[in-house]
C-alpha positions as CSV (number, residue, x, y, z in Angstrom):
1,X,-29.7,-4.0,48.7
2,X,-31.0,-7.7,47.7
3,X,-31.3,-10.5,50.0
4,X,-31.7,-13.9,48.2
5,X,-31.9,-17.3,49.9
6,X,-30.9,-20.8,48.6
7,X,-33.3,-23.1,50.6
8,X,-34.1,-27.1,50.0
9,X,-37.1,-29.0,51.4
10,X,-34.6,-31.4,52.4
11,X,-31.1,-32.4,53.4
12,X,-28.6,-33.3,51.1
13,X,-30.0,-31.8,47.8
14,X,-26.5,-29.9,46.8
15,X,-27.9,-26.3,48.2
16,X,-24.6,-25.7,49.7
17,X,-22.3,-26.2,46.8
18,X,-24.4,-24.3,44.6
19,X,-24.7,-21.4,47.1
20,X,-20.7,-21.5,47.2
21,X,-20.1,-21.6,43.2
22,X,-23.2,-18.4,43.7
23,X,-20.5,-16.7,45.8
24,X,-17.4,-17.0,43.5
25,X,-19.8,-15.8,40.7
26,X,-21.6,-13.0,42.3
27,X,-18.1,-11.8,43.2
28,X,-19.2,-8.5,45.6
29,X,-21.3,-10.0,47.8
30,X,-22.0,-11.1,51.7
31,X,-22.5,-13.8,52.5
32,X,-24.3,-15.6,55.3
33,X,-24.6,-19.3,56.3
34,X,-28.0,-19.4,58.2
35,X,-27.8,-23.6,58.3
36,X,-26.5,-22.6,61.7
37,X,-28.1,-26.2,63.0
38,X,-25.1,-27.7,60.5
39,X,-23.6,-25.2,58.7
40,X,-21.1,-26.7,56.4
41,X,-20.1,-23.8,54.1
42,X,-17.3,-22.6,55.8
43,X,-15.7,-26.2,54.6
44,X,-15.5,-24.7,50.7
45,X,-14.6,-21.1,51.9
46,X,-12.6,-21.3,54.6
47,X,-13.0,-18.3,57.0
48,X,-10.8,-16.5,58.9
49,X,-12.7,-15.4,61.5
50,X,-12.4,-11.6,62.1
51,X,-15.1,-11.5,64.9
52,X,-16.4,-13.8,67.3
53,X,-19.8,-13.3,69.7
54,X,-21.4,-15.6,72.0
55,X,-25.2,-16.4,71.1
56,X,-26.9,-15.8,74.4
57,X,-30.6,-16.9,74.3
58,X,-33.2,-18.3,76.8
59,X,-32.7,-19.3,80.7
60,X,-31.0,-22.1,82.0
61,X,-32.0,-23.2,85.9
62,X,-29.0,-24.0,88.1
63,X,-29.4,-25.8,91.7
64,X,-26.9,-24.2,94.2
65,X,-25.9,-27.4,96.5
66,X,-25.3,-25.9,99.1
67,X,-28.2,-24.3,99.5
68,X,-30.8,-27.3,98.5
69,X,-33.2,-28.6,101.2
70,X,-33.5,-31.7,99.6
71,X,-37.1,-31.6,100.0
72,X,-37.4,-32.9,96.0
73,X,-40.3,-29.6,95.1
74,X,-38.4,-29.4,91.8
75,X,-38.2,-32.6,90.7
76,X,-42.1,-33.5,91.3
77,X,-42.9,-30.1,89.4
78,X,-40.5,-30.7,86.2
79,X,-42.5,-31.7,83.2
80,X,-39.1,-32.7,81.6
81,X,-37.9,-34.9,84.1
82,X,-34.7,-32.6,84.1
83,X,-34.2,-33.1,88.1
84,X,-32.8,-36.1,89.7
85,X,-31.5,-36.8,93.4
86,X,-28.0,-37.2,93.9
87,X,-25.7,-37.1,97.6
88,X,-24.2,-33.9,98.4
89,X,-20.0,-34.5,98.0
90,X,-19.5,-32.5,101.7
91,X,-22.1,-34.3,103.6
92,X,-24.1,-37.0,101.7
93,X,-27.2,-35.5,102.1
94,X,-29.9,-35.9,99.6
95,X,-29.7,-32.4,97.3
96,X,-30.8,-32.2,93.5
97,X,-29.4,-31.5,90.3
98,X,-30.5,-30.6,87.1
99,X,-29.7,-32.4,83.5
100,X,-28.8,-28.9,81.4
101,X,-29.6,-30.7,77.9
102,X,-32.8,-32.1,79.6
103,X,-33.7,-28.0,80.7
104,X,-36.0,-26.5,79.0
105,X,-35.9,-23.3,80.7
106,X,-39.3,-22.8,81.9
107,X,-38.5,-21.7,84.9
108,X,-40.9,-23.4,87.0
109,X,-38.6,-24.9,89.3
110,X,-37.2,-22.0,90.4
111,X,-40.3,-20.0,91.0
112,X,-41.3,-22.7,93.7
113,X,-37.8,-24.0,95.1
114,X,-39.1,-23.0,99.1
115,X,-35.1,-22.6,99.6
116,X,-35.0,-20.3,96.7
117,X,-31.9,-22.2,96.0
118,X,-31.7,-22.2,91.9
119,X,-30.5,-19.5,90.3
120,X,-32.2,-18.9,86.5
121,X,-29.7,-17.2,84.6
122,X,-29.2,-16.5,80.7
123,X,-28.2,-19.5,78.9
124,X,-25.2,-19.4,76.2
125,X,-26.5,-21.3,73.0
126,X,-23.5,-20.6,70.7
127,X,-21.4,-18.2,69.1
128,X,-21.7,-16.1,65.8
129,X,-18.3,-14.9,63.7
130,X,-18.1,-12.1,60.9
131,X,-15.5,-13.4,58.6
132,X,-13.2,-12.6,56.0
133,X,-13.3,-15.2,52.3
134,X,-11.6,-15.2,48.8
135,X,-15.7,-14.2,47.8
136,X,-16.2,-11.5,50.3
137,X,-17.3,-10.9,53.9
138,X,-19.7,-14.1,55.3
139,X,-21.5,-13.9,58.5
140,X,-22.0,-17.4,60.2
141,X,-23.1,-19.6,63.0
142,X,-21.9,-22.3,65.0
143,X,-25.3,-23.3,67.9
144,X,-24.6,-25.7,70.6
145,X,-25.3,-29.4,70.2
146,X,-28.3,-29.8,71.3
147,X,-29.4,-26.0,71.9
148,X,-33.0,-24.1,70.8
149,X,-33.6,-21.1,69.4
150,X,-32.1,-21.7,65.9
151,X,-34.8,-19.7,64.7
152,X,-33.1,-16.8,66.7
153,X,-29.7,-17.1,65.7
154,X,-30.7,-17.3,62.1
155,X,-32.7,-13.6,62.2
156,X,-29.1,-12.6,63.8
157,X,-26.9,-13.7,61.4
158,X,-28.8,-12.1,58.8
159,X,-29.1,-9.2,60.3
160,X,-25.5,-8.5,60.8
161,X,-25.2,-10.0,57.3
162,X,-26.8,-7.2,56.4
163,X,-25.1,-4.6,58.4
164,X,-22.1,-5.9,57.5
165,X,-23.3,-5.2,53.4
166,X,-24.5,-1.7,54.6
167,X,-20.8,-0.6,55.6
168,X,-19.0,-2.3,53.1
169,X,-21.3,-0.6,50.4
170,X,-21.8,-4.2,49.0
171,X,-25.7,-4.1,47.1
172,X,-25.9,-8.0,47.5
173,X,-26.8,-10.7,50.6
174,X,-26.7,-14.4,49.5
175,X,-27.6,-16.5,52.2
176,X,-27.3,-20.3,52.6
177,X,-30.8,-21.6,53.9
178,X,-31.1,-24.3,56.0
179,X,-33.6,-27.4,55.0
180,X,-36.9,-28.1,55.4
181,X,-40.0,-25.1,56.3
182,X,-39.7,-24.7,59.8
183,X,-39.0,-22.1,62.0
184,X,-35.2,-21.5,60.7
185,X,-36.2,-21.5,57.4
186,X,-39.0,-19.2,58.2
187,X,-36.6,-17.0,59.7
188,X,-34.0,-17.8,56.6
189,X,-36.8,-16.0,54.1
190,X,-39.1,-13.6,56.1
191,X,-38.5,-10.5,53.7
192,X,-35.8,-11.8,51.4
193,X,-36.2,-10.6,47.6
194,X,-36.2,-14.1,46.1
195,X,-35.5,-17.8,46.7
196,X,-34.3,-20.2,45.1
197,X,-35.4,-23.8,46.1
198,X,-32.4,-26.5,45.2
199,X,-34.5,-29.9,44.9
200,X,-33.6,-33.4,43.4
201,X,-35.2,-35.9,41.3
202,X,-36.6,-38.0,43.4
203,X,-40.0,-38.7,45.0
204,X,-39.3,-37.1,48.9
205,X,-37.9,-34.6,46.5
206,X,-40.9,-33.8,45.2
207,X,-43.0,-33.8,47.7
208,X,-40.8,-31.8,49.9
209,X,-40.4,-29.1,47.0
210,X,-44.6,-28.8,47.5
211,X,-44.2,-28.0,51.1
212,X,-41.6,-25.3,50.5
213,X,-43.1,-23.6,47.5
214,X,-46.4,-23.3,49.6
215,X,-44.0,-21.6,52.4
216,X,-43.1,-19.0,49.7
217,X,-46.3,-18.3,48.5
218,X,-47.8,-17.8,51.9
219,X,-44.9,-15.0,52.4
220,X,-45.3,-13.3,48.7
221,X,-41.9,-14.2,48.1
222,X,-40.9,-14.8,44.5
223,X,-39.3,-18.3,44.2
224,X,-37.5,-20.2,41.5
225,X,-36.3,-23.9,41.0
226,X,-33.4,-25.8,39.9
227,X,-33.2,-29.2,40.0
228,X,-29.5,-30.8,40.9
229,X,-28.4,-33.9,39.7
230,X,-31.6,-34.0,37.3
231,X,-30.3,-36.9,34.8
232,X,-30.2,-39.7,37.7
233,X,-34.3,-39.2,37.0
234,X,-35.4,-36.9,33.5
235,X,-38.8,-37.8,33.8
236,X,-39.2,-36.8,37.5
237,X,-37.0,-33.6,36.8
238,X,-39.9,-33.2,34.4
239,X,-42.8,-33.2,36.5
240,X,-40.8,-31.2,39.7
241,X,-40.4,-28.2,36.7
242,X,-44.5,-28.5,36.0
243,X,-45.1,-28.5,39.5
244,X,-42.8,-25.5,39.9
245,X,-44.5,-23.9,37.2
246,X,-48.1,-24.7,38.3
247,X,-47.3,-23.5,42.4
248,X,-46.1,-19.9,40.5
249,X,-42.5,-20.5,40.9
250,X,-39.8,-20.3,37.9
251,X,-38.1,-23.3,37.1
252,X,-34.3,-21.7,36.2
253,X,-32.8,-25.2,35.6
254,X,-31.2,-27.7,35.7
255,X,-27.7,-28.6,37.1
256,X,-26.0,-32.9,36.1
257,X,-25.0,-35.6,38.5
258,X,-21.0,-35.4,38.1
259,X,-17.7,-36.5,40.0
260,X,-16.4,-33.1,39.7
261,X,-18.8,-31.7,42.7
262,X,-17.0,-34.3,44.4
263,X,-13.4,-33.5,43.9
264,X,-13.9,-29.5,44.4
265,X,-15.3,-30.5,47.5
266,X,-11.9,-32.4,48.6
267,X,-9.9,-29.5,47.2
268,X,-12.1,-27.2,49.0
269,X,-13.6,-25.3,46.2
270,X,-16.3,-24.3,44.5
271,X,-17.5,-25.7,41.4
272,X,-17.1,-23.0,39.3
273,X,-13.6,-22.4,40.9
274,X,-11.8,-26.3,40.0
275,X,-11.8,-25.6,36.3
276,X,-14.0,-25.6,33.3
277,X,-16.7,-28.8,33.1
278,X,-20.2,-29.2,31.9
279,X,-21.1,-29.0,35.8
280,X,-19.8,-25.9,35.8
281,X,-21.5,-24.6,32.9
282,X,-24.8,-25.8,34.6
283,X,-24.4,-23.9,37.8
284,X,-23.0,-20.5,35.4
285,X,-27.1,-20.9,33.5
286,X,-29.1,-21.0,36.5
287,X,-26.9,-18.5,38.2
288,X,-27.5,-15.8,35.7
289,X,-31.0,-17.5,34.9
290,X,-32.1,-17.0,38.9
291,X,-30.3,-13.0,38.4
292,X,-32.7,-12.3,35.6
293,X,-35.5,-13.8,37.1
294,X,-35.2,-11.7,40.3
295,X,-35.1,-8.7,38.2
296,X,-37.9,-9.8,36.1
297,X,-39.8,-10.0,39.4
298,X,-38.5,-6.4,40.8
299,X,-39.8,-5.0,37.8
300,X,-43.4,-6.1,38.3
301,X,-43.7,-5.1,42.1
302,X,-42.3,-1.7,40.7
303,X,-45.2,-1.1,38.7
């Protein structure tokens, strides 16, 4: 089985609607959205959800009312200012309450409430769904706004990404990475086969490419490049393929600034699925360019 990951250094670059067109062209595949911070690909290949889970991750403290003192121990300990006083509804006595988006979990509240009057109990982050496309099976995330542990819920979905390709007897995972190189996207490529970074020409672009390409060589993992919407800038496209090329990675090319991205997206398809267009044609090249260079690559670590 081959795991590869579509990944950008930033937001914005087009990594989702090539990983889409990657999906209608790989055409036995699983698929798995790990931008589970905003995961947008179930827009193009609308889902039907076959299986739902709740995302259960970290502690969550919880002041029983009833049972506070009043005597404010939690609020002068909190380092997040979660706590705040607030009259009991029964009684108006003084009693305290705690912000659940200002919680960090820690747990040091409870551990010194003299009343032993908040309960620390698992908190629920999200929920995860094994669905059924037009392209295949897709695994995918949906985390609560403002919620941690993306990191987490990425590893999951890609672990029942793969589960889900081991009993469908499907020999391919393509994931859609979420941006930037921190700890999703660390989670997004620990032990994938190859990545492919999606970058545009432009000067955060290039910089941001650096960053990522540094993230895959730390973690051995073969990387190439395409660079979208390349003729809004040639000559930067230019020197984002040397850098490419001098940081080890394979530049597979390059895909044109067009309206038809656009209108698939309105007509909720893929690229390569609205018709024939030079767009199109792009996306087919580095498709088949990023195949052969993954194979290139499992050759060499075979010998």
């Amino acid at each position: 089985m081959k795991e590869l990951v579509v990944i950008s250094g930033k937001g914005g670059t087009g990594k989702t609607s090539l990983t889409a067109s990657f999906a209608a062209l790989a055409r036995k595949a699983v698929l798995a959205d790990c931008d589970v911070d905003a995961a947008d690909l179930h827009l193009i290949l609308q889902p039907e959800v076959r299986r739902r889970e709740s995302f259960v991750s970290g502690r969550e403290a919880v002041i029983r009312e009833a049972d506070c003192a009043g005597c404010g121990r939690c609020a002068a300990l909190c380092r997040f200012e979660a706590i705040s006083a607030v009259a009991r509804d029964s009684d108006g006595a003084r009693v305290f309450r705690i912000d659940s988006a200002a919680c960090e979990g820690c747990g040091v509240c409870t551990w010194n409430c003299p009343a032993k009057a908040i309960d620390f109990p698992e908190r629920t982050c999200g929920e995860w769904f094994v669905s059924a496309t037009r392209h295949g099976p897709m695994v995918h995330a949906r985390l609560a706004p403002g919620a941690e542990n993306s990191g987490k819920l990425v590893a999951l979905v890609r672990e029942q990404a793969r589960e889900t390709a081991r009993q469908s007897k499907r020999d391919l995972v393509l994931v859609d990475g979420p941006p930037g190189t921190g700890c999703p996207v660390i989670a997004a490529v620990t032990n994938a086969n190859a990545i492919l970074v999606v970058t545009e020409p432009t000067v955060s672009g290039f910089h941001d490419l650096s960053r990522v390409l540094q993230l895959a060589a730390h973690f051995r993992i073969p990387a190439a490049v395409c660079v979208n919407k390349w003729d809004i800038h040639p000559d930067m496209a230019d020197r984002i393929e040397d850098q490419a090329r001098s940081a080890g990675a394979v530049p597979v090319g390059r895909v044109r600034y067009g309206p038809e991205a656009t209108d698939a997206q309105r007509r909720k398809l893929a690229v390569v699925e609205a018709g024939n267009s030079p767009l199109a044609d792009d996306i087919r090249v580095v498709w088949q360019n990023w195949l052969d260079s993954t194979a290139e690559s499992g050759e060499k670590e075979s010998r």
